[in-house]
GUTI-346523 format. One record per residue (C-alpha): residue number from 1; residue in three letters; chain; x, z, y. Coordinates in Angstrom, 2 decimals. Each point is the difference from the previous one (the first is absolute). Layout:
BEGIN
{nr=NUM&rest=ala&kette=A&east=X&up=Z&north=Y}
...
# end
This chain:
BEGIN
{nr=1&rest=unk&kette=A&east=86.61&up=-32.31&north=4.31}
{nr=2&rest=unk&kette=A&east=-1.34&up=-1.23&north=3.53}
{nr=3&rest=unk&kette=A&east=1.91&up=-1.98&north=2.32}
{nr=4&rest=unk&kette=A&east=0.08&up=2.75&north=2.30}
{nr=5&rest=unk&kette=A&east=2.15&up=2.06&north=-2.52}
{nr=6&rest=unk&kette=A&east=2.51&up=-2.58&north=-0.62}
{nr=7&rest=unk&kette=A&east=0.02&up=-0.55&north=4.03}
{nr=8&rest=unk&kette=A&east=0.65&up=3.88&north=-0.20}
{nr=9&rest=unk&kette=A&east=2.80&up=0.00&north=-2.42}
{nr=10&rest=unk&kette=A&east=1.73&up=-2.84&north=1.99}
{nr=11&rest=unk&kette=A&east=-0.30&up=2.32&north=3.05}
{nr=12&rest=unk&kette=A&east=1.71&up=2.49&north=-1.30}
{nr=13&rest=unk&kette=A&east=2.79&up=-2.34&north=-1.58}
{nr=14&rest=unk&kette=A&east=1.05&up=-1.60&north=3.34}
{nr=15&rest=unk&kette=A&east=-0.29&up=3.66&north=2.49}
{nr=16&rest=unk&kette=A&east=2.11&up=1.49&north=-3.21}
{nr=17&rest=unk&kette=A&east=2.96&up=-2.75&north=0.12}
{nr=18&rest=unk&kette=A&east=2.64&up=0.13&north=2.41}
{nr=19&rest=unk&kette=A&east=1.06&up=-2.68&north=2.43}
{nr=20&rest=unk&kette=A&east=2.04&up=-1.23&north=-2.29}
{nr=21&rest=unk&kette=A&east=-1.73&up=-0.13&north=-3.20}
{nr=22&rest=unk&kette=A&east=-2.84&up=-1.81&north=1.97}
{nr=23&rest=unk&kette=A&east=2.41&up=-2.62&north=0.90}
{nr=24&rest=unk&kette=A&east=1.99&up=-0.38&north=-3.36}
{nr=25&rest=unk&kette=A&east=-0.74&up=-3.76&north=-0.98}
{nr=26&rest=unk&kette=A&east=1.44&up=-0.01&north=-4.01}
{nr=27&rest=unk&kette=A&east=1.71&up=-2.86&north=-1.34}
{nr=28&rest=unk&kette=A&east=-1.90&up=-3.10&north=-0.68}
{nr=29&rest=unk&kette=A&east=-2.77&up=1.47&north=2.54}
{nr=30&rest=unk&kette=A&east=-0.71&up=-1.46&north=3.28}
{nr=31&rest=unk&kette=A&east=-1.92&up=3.05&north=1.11}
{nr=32&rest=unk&kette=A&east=-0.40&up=3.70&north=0.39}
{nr=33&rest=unk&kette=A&east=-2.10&up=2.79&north=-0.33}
{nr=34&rest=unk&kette=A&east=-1.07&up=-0.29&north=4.14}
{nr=35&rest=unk&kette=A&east=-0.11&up=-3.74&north=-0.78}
{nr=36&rest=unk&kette=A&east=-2.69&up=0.40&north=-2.73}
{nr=37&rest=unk&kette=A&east=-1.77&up=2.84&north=2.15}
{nr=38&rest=unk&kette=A&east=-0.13&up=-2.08&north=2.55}
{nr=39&rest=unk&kette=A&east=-1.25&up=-2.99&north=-1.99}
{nr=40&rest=unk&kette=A&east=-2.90&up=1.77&north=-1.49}
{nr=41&rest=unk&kette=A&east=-1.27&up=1.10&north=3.66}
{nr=42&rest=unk&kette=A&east=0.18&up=-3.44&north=1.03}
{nr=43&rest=unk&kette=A&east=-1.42&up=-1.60&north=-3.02}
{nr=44&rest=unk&kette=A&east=-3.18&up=2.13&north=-0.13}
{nr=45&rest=unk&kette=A&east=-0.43&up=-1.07&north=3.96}
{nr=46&rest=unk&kette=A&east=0.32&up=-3.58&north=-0.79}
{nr=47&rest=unk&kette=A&east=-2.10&up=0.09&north=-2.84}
{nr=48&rest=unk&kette=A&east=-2.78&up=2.09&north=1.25}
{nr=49&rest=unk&kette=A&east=-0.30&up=-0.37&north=3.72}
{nr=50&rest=unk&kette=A&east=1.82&up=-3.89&north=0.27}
{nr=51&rest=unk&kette=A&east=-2.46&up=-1.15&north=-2.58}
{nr=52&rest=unk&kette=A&east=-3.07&up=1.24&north=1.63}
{nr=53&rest=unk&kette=A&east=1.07&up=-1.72&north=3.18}
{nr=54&rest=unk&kette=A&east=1.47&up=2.96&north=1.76}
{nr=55&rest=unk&kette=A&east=2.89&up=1.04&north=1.94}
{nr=56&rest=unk&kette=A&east=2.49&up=2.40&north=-2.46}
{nr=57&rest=unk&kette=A&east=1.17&up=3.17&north=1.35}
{nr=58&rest=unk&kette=A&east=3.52&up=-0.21&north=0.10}
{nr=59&rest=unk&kette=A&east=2.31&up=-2.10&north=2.49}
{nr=60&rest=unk&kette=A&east=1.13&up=-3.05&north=-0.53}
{nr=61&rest=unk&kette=A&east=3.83&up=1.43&north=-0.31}
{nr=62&rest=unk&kette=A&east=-1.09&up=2.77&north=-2.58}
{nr=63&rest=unk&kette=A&east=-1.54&up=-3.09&north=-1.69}
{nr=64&rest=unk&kette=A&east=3.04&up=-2.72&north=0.13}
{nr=65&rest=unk&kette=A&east=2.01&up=3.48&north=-1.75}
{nr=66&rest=unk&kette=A&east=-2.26&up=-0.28&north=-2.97}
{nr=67&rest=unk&kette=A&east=-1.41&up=-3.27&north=-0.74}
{nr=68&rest=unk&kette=A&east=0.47&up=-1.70&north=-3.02}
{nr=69&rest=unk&kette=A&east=3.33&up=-1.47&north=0.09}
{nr=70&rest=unk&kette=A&east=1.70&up=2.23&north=2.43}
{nr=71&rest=unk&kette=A&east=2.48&up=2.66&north=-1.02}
{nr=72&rest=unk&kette=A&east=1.73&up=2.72&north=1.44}
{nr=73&rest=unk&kette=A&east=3.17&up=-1.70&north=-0.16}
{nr=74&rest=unk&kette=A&east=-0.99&up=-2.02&north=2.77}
{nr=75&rest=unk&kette=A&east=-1.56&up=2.71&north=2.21}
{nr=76&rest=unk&kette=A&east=1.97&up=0.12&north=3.46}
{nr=77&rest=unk&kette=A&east=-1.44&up=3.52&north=0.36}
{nr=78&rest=unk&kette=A&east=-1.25&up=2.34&north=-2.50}
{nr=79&rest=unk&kette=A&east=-3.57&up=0.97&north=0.41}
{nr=80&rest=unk&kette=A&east=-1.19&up=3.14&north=0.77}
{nr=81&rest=unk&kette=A&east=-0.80&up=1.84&north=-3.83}
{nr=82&rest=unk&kette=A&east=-2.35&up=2.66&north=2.20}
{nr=83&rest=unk&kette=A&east=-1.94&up=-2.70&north=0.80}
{nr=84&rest=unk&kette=A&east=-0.08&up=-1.95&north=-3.27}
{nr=85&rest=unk&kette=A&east=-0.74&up=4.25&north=-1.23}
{nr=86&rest=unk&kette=A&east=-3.24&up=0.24&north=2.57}
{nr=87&rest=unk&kette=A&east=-1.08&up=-3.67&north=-0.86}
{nr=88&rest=unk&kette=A&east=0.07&up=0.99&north=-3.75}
{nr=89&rest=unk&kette=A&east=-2.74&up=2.74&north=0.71}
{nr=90&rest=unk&kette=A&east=-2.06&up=-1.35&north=3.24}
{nr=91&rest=unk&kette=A&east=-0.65&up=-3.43&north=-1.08}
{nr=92&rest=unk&kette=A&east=-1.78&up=0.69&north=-2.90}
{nr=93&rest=unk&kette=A&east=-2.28&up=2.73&north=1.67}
{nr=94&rest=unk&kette=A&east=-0.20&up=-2.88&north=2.66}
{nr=95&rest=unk&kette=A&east=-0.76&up=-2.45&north=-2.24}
{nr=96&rest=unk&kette=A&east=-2.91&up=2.51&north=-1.81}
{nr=97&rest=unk&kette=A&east=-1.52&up=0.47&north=3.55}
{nr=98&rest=unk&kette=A&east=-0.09&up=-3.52&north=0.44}
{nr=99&rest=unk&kette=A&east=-1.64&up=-0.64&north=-3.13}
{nr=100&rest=unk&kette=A&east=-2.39&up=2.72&north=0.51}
{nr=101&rest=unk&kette=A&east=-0.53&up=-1.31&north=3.92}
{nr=102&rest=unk&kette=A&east=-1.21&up=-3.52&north=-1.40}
{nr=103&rest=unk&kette=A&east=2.58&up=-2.15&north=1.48}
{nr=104&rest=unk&kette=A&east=0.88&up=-2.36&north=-3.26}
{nr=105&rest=unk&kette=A&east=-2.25&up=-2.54&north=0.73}
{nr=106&rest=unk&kette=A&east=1.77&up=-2.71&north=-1.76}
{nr=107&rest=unk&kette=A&east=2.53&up=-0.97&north=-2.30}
{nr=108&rest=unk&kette=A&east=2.21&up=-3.04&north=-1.33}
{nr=109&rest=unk&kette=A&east=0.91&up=0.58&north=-3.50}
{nr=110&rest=unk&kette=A&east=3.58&up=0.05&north=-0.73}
{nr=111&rest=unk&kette=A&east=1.97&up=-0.40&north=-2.92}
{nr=112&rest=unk&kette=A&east=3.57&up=2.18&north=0.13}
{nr=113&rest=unk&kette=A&east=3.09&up=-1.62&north=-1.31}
{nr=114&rest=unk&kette=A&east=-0.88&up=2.31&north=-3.73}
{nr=115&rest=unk&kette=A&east=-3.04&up=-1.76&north=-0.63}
{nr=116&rest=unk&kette=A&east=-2.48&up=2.19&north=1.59}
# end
């Protein structure tokens, strides 16, 4: 399985749920399902495009929404889940044009919080 089909299945997961199912944070969870779609756009940015010494491609208030350590029970306003939806599928291809373009020059390795 390629990381574009699991990117594809999570698509489909997050346009399928309603409003409220997105937002459902379950006991002994500090996050939800936008939360963690969120979090994976904003991950990939910071470890792709940060790490090469470039500028990510989301604002700096769609990033303090998902960063490590943040949760939706502190959001004073919900983020938009059509744009966390169009990030989910343009960023990759973004990131794939980049990549073909030649614009990685660089990188910092980086170890995540798992060990990798």
């Amino acid at each position: 399985m390629l990381i574009s089909d699991i990117r594809q299945r999570f698509i489909k997961v997050v346009k399928e749920l309603s409003d409220e199912e997105l937002s459902y944070i379950p006991e002994g969870f500090n996050n939800n399902i936008l939360w963690n779609a969120g979090h994976v756009i904003l991950v990939q940015q910071r470890l792709v495009y940060s790490l090469s010494g470039l500028a990510i491609k989301v604002s700096d208030d769609f990033a303090s929404h998902f960063k490590p350590g943040s949760s939706p029970k502190n959001w004073q306003d919900t983020p938009d889940r059509g744009l966390v939806q169009d990030f989910l599928t343009t960023l990759p291809e973004q990131f794939e044009a980049d990549y073909k373009a030649g614009i990685f020059q660089t990188f910092t390795p980086y170890t995540t919080s798992t060990g990798f």
